[in-house]
DSSP file (Angstrom, degrees, kcal/mol; ACC not computed):
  #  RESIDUE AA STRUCTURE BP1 BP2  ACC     N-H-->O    O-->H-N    N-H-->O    O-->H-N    TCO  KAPPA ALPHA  PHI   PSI    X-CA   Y-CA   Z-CA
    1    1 A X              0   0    0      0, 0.0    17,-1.1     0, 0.0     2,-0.5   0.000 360.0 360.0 360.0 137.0  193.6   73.1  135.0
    2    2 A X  E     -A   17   0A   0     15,-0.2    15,-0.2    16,-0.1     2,-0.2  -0.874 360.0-154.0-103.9 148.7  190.7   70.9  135.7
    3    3 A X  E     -A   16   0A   0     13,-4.1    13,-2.4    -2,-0.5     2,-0.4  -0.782  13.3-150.6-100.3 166.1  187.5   71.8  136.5
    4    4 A X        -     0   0    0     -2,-0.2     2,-0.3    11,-0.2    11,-0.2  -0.859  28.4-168.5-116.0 154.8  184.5   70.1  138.4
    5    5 A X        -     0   0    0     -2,-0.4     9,-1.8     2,-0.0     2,-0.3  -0.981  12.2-163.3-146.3 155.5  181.3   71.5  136.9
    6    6 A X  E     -B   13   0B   0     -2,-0.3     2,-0.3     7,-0.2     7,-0.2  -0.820   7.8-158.5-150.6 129.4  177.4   71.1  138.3
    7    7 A X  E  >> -B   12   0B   0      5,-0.6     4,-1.9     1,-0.3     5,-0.8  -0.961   7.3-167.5-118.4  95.9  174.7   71.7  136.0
    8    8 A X  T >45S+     0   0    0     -2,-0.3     3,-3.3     1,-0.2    -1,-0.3   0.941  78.4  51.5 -67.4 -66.9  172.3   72.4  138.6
    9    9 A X  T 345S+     0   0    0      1,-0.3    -1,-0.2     2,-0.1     0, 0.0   0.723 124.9  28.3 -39.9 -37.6  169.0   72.3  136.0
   10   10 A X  T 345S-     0   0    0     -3,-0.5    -1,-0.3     2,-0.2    -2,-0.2   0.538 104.8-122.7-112.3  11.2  170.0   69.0  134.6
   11   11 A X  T <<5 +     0   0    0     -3,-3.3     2,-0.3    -4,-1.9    -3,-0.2   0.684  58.7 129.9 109.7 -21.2  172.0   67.2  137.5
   12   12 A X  E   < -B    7   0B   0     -5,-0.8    -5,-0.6     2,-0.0     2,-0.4  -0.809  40.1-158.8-138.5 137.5  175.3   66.4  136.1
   13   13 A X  E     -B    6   0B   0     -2,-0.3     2,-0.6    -7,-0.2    -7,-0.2  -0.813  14.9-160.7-114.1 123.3  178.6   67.0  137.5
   14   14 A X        -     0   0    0     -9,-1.8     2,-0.3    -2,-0.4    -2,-0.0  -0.927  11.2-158.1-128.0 131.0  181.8   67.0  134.9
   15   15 A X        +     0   0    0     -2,-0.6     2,-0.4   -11,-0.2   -11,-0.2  -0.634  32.8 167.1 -90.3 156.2  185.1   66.6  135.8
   16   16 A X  E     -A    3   0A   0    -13,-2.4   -13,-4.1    -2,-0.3     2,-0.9  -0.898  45.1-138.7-166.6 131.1  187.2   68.2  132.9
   17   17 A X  E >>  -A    2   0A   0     -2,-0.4     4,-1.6   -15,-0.2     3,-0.7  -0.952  31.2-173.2 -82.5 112.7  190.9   69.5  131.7
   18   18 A X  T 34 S+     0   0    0    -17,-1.1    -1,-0.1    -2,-0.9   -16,-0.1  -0.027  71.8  65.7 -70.3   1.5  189.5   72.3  130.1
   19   19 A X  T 3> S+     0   0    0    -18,-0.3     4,-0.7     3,-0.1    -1,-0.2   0.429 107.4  40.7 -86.0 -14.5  192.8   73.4  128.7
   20   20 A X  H <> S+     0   0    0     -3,-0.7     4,-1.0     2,-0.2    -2,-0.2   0.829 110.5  55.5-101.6 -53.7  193.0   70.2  126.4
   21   21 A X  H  < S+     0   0    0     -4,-1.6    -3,-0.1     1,-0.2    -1,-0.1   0.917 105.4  51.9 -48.1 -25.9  189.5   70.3  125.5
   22   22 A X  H  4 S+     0   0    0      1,-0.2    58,-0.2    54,-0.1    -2,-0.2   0.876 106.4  55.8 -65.4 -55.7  189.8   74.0  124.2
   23   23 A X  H  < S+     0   0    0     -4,-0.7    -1,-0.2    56,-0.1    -2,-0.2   0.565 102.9  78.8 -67.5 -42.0  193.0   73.0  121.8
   24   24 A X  S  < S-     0   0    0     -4,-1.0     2,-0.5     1,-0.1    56,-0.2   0.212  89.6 -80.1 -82.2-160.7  190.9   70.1  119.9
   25   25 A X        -     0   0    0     55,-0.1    21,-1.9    54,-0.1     2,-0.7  -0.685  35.9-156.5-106.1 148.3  188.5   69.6  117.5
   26   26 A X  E     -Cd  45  82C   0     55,-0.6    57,-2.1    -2,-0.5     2,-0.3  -0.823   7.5-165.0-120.2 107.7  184.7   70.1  118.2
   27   27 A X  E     -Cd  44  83C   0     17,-4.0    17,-1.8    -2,-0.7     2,-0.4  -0.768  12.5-153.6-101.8 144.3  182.0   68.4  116.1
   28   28 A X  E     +Cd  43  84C   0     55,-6.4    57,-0.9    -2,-0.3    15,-0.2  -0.894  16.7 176.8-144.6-171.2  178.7   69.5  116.2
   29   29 A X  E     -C   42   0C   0     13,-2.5    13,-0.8    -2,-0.4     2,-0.2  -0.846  17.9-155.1-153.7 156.8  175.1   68.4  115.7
   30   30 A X  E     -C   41   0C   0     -2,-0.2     2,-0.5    11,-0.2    11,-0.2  -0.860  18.8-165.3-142.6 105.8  171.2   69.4  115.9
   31   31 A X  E     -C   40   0C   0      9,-0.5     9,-3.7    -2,-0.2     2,-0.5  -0.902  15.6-132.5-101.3 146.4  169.1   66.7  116.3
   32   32 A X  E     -C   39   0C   0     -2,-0.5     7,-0.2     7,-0.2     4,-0.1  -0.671  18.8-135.8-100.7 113.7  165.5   67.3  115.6
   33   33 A X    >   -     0   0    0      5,-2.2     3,-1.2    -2,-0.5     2,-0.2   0.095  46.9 -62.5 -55.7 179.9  162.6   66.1  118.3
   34   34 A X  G >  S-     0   0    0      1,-0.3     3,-1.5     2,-0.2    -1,-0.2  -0.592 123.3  -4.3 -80.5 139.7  159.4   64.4  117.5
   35   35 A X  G 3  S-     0   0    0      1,-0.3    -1,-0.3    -2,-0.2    -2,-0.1   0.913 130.2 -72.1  48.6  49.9  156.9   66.6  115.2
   36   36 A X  G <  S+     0   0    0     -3,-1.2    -1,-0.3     1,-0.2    -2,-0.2   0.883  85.7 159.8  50.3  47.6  159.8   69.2  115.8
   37   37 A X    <   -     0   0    0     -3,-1.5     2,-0.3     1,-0.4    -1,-0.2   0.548  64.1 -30.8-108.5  12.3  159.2   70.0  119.5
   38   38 A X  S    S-     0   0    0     -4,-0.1    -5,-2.2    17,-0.0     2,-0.5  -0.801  74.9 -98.9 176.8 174.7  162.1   71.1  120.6
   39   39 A X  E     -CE  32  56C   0     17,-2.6    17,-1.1    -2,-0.3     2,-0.8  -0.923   6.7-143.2-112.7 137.7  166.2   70.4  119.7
   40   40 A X  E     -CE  31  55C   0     -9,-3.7     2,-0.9    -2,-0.5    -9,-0.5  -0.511  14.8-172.9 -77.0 108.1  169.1   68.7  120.7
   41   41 A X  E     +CE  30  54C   0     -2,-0.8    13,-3.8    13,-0.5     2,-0.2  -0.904  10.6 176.8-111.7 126.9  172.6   70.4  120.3
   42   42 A X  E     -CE  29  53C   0     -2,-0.9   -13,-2.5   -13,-0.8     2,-0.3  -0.864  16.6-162.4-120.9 155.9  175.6   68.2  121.1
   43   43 A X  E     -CE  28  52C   0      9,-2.8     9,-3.9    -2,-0.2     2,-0.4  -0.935  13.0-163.4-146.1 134.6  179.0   69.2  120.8
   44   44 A X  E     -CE  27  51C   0    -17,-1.8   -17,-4.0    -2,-0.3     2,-0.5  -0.967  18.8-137.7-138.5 126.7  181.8   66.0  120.7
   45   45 A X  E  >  -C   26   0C   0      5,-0.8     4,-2.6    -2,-0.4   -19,-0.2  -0.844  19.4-142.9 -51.5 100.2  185.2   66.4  121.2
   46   46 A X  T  4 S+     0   0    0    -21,-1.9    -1,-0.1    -2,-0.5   -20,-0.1   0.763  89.3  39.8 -72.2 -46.0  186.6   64.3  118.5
   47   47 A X  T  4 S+     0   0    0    -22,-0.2    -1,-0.2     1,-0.1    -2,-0.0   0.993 133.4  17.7 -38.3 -77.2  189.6   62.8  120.4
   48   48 A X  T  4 S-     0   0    0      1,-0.1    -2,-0.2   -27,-0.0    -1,-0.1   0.785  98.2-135.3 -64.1 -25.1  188.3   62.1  124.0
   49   49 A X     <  +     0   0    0     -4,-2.6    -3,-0.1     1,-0.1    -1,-0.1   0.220  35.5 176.9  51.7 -11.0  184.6   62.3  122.7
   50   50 A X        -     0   0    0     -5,-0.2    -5,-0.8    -6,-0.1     2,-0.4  -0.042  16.7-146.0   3.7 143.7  183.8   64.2  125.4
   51   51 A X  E     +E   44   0C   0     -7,-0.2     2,-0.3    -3,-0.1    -7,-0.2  -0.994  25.0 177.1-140.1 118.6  180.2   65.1  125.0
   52   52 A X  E     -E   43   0C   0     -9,-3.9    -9,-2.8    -2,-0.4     2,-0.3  -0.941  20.3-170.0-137.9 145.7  178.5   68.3  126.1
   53   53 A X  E     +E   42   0C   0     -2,-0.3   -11,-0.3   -11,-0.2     2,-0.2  -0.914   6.9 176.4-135.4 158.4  174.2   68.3  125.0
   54   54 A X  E     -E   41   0C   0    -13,-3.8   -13,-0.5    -2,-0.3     2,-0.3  -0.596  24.0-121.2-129.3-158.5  172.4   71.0  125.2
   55   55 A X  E     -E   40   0C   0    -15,-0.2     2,-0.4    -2,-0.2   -15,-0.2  -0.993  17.8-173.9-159.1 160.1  168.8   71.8  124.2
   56   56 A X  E     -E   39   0C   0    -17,-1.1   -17,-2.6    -2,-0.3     3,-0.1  -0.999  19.2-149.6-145.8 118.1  167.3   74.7  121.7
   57   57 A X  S    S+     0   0    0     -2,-0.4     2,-0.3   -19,-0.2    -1,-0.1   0.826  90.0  23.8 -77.6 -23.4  163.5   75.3  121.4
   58   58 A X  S    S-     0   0    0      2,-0.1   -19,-0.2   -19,-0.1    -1,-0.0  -0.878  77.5-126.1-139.7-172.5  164.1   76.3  117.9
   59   59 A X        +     0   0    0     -2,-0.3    -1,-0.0     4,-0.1     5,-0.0   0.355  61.2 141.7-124.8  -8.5  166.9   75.4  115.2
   60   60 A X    >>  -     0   0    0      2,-0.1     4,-2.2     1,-0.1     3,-0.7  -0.091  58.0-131.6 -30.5 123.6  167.4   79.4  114.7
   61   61 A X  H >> S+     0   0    0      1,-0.3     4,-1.8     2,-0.2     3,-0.6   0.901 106.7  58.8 -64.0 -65.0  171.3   79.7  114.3
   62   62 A X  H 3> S+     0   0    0      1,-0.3     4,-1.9     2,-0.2    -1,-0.3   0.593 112.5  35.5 -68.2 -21.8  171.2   82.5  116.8
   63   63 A X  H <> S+     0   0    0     -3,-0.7     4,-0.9     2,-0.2    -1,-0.3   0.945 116.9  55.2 -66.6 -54.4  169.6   80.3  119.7
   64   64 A X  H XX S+     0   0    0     -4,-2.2     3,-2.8    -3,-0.6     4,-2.0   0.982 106.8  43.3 -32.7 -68.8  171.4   77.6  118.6
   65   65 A X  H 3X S+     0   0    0     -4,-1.8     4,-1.6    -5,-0.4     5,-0.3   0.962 112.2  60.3 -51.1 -55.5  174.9   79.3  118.9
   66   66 A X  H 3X S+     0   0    0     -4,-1.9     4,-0.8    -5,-0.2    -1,-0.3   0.711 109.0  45.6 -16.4 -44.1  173.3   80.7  122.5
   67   67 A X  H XX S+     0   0    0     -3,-2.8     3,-4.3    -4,-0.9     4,-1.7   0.914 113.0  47.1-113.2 -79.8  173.1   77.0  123.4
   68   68 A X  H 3X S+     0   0    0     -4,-2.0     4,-1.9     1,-0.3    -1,-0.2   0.717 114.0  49.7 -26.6 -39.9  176.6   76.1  122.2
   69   69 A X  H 3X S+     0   0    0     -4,-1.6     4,-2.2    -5,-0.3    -1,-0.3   0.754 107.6  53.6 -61.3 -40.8  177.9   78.8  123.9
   70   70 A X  H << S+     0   0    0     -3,-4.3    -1,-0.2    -4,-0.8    -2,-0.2   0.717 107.6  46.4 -27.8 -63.5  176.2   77.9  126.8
   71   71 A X  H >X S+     0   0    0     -4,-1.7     4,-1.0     2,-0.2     3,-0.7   0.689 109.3  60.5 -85.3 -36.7  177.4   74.6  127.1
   72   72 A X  H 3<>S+     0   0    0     -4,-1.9     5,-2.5    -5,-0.3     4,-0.4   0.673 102.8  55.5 -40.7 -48.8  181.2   76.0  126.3
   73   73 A X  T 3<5S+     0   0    0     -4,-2.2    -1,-0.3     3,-0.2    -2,-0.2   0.346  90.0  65.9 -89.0  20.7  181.0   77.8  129.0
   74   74 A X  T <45S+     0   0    0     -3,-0.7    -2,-0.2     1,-0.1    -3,-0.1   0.889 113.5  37.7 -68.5 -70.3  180.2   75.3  131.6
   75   75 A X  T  <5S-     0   0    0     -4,-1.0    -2,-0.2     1,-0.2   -57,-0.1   0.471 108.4-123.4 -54.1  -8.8  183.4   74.0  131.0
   76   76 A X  T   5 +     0   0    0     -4,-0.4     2,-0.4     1,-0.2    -3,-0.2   0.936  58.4 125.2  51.6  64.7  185.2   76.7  130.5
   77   77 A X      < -     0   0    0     -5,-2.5     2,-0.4   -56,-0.1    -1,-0.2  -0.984  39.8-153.0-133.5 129.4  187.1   76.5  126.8
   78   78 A X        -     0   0    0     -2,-0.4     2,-0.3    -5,-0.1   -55,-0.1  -0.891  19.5-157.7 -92.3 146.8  187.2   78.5  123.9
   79   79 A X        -     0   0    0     -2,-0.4   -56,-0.1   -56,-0.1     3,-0.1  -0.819  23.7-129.7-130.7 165.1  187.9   76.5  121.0
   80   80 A X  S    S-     0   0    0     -2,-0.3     2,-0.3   -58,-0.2   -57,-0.1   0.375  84.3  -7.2-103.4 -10.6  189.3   78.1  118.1
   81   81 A X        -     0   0    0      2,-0.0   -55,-0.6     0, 0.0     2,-0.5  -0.971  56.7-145.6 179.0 167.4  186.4   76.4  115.4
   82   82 A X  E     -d   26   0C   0     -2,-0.3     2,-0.5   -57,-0.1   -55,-0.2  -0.995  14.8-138.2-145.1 143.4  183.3   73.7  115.5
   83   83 A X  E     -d   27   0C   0    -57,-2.1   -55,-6.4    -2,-0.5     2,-0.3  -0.989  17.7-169.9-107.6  97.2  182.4   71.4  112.7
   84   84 A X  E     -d   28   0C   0     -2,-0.5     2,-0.4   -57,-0.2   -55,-0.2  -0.866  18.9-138.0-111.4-168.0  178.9   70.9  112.0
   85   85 A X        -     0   0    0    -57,-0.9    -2,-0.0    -2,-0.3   -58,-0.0  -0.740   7.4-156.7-131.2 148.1  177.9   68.5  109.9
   86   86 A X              0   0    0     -2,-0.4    -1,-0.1     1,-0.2   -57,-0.1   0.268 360.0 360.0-103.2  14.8  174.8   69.6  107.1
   87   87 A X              0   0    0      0, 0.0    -1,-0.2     0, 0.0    -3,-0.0   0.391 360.0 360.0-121.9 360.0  173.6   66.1  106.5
């Protein structure tokens, strides 16, 4: 199934098979703003690279996972595990 997706707050419209994306593998990331003001969560599909970002006012897992979740559900997949990376 594809979807079309509108993220009204930021603007951006994603077209997306949203059955392949759940089936692959999901890396993800926290990158840290200047003097720590606020964080970046991206999630890449490691085949397609697909890209979904989100944003996290603090690095707290449970806001974080909120975000990820978030962002998962634009598109509409569950994936079965996420990779982030501790380095």
């Amino acid at each position: 199934m594809w979807r079309l997706i509108y993220d009204k707050t930021r603007g951006l419209t994603v077209v997306v098979a949203s059955h392949i994306l759940a089936d692959l593998g999901w890396e993800g990331d926290l990158v840290v703003g200047a003097n720590a003001t606020g964080y970046l969560v991206t999630l890449v599909e490691r085949v397609t690279r697909f890209t979904l970002v989100g944003w996290s006012r603090t690095k707290e897992a449970d806001e974080v996972a909120a975000e990820v979740i978030r962002r998962l559900g634009m598109i509409g997949v569950a994936c079965t595990g996420i990779t982030f990376d501790n380095g």
